[in-house]
C-alpha positions in Angstrom: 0.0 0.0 0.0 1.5 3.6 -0.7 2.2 5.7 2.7 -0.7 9.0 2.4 0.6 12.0 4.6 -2.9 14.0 5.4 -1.1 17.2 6.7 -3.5 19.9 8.3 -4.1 22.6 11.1 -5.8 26.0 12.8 -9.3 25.7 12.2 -12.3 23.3 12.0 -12.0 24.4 8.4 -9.1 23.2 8.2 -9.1 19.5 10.7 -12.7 18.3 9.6 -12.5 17.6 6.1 -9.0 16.2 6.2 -10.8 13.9 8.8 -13.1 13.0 6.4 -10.4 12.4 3.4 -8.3 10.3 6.2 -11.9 8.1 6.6 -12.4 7.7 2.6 -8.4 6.8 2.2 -7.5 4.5 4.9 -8.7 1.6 3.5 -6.8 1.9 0.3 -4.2 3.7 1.7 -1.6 3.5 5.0 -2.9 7.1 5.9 -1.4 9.3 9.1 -2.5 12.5 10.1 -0.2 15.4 11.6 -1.9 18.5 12.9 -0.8 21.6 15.5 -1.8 22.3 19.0 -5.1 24.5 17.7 -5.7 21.6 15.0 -5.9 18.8 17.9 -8.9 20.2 19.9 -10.9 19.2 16.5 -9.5 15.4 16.3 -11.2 13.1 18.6 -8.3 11.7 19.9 -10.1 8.0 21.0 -10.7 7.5 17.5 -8.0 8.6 15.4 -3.8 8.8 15.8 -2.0 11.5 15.0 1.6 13.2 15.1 1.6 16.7 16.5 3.7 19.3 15.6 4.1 23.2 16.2 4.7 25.5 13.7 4.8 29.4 14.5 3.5 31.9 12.3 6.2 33.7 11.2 4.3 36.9 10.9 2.2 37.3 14.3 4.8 39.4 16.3 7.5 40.8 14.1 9.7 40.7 17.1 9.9 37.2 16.8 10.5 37.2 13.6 14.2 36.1 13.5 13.3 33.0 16.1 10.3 31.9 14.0 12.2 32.1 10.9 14.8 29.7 12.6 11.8 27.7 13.8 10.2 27.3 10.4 13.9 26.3 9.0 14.3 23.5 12.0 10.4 22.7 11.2 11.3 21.9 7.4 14.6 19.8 8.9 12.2 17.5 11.2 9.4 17.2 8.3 12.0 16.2 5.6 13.0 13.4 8.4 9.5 12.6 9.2 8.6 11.8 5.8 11.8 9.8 5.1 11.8 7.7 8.4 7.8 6.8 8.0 8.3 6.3 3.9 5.9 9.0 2.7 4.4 8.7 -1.3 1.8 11.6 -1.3 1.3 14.6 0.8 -2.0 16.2 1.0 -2.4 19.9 2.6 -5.2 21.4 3.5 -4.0 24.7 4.3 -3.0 26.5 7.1 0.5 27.9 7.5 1.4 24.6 9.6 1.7 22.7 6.6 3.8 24.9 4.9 7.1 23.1 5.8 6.0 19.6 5.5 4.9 20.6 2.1 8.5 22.4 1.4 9.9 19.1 2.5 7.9 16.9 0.2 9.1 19.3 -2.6 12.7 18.6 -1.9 12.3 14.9 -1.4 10.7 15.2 -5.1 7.3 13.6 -3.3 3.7 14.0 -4.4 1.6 16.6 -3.1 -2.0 17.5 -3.1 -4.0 20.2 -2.2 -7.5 20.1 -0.8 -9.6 23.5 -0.8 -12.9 23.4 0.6 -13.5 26.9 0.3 -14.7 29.5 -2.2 -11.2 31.2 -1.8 -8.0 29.8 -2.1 -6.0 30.3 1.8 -2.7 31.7 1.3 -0.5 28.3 2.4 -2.2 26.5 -0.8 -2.2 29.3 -3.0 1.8 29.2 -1.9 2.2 25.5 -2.5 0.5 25.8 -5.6 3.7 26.2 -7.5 5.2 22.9 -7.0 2.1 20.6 -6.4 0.3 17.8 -8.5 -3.4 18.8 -8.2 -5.4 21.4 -6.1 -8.9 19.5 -5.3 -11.6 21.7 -4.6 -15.3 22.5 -5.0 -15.7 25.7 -6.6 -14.4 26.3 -9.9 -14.3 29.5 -9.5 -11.8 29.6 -6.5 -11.4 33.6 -5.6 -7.7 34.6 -5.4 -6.7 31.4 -7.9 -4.0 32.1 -10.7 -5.1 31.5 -13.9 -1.7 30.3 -14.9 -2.4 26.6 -12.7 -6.1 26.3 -14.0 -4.8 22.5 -15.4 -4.0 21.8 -11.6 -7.8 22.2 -10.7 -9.8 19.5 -10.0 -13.5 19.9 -8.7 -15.2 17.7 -7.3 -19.1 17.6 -5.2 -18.0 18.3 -1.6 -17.0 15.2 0.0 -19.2 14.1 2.8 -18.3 11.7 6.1 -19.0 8.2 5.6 -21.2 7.7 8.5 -23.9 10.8 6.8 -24.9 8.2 4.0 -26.2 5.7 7.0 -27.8 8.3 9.1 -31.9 8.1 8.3 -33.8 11.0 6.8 -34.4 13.6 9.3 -38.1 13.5 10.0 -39.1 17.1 10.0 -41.0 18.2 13.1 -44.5 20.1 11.9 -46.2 20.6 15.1 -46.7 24.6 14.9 -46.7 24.3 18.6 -42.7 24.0 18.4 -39.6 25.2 15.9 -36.5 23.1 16.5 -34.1 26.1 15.6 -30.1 25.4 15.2 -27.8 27.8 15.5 -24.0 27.4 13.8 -21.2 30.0 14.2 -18.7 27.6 12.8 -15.2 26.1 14.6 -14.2 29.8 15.1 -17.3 30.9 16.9 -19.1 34.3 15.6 -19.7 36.6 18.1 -22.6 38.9 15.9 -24.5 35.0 16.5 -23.7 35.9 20.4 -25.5 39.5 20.3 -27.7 40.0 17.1 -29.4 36.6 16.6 -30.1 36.3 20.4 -32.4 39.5 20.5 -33.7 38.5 17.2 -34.8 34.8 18.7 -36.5 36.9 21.6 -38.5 39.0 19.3 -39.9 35.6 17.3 -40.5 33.2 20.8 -42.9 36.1 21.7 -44.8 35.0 18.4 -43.7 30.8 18.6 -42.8 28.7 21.0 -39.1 27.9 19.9 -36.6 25.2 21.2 -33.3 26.8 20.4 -29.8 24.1 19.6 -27.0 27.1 19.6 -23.2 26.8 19.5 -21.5 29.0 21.6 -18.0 30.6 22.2 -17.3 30.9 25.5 -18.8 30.3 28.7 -19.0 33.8 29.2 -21.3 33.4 26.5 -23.3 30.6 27.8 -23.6 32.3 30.9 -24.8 35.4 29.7 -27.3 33.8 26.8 -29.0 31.5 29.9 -30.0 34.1 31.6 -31.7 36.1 28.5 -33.2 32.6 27.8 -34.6 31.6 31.1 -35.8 35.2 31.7 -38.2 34.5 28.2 -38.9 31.2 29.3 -37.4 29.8 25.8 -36.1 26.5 25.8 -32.4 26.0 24.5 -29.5 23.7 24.4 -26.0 24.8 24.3 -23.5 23.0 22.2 -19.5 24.4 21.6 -17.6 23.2 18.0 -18.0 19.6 17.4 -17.0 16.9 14.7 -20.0 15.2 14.8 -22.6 17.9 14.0 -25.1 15.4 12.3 -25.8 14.5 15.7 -27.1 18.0 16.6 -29.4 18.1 13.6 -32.4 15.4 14.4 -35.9 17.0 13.9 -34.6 20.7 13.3 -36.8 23.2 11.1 -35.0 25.3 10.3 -30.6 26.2 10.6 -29.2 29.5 10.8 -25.7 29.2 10.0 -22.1 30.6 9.0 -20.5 27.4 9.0 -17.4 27.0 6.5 -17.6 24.8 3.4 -17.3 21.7 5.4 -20.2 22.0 8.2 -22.8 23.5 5.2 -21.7 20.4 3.3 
């Protein structure tokens, strides 16, 4: 079997779908996964393995400029040994500027790489890698930010779904005009206009229905705060922070209000 390198990091954005690649390749592929310390708090870690590693971002203080510069070098040393010591045949990045060394190291061990964008515009690590990779897999063809000049790299495909979604059964829709099931989806970074605007807005409508409210939230500072408008209107709600398995959250909702990234909408 040829050794897949699923390289990913930062956001949900980022972590979910290469989850969901690693699910649709394992069986036909030794697949691994390495992520960063944000990227882990989106991998279950009782279900899947995978090698951590830190990369800084060479541009968040320009103090540390010099030391992150050295870092990113030492990163590139330890991902060019990584791939030779566990025998690595493809590389696929999903962005982030984590995988920008291990993709710099596949370049230099003349490995294959492969971009996934999810997104309607291309993130600056794969527009970047672009240069020197196979494919860029994606599901818009028109990909804000792309350069004309790679348009034979482009491959796009439908958005690819987790395995377990084709098993779940058809969400039976709840009609009773007594009750709207409501859901409520700032995506893996959170959106704090969902944490003011929608919250007043939901008020307004429960004096009109009697809603039941599924809403991610931020912070607990958040949860706190959104309890008491709740409880105070009497509206009945269940809190929920970023998760991996959304489907589960979605059983006899009416109605989603969302600004979920490519993967979550998918």
């Amino acid at each position: 079997m040829r050794k897949v390198l699923i390289v990913t990091g930062g956001s949900g954005g980022h972590v979910v779908p290469s989850i969901t690649l690693f699910e649709h390749l394992k069986n036909n592929f030794l697949a691994k996964i390495v992520t960063d310390s944000r990227g882990k708090k989106f991998i279950d870690k009782y279900k899947y393995e995978y090698e951590l590693i830190d990369v800084p971002n060479l541009f968040s203080k320009k103090y540390l400029l010099p030391i992150n510069i050295f870092k990113y070098i030492y990163n590139i040393t330890k991902s060019i040994n990584f791939i030779k010591t566990n025998r690595i045949d493809i590389i696929i990045s999903t962005g982030g500027y984590m995988t920008i060394p291990f993709c710099i190291a596949a370049f230099i061990l003349k490995k294959k790489i492969f971009l996934f964008e999810p997104n309607s515009v291309l993130g600056r690590s794969n527009k970047f890698v672009l240069k020197f990779s196979q494919k860029i897999i994606c599901y818009d063809k028109d990909l804000k930010n792309f350069p004309n000049k790679y348009n034979s790299k482009m491959v796009v495909i439908k958005p690819i779904l987790k395995k377990q979604i084709f098993s779940i059964k058809k969400n039976s829709l709840n009609l009773n005009d007594k009750i709207s099931k409501l859901l409520i989806i700032g995506g893996s970074q959170g959106a704090s206009f969902f944490d003011t605007k929608i919250t007043k807005l939901i008020i307004e409508i429960s004096k009109k229905y009697n809603l039941e409210i599924n809403q991610q939230i931020s912070s607990g500072n958040v949860a706190h705060h959104l309890k008491n408008e709740y409880e105070k209107e009497k509206i009945n709600y269940k809190f929920f922070e970023f998760t991996e398995n959304a489907d589960e959250i979605y059983d006899g909702v009416n109605l989603a209000i969302t600004r979920g990234g490519a993967g979550i909408l998918s």
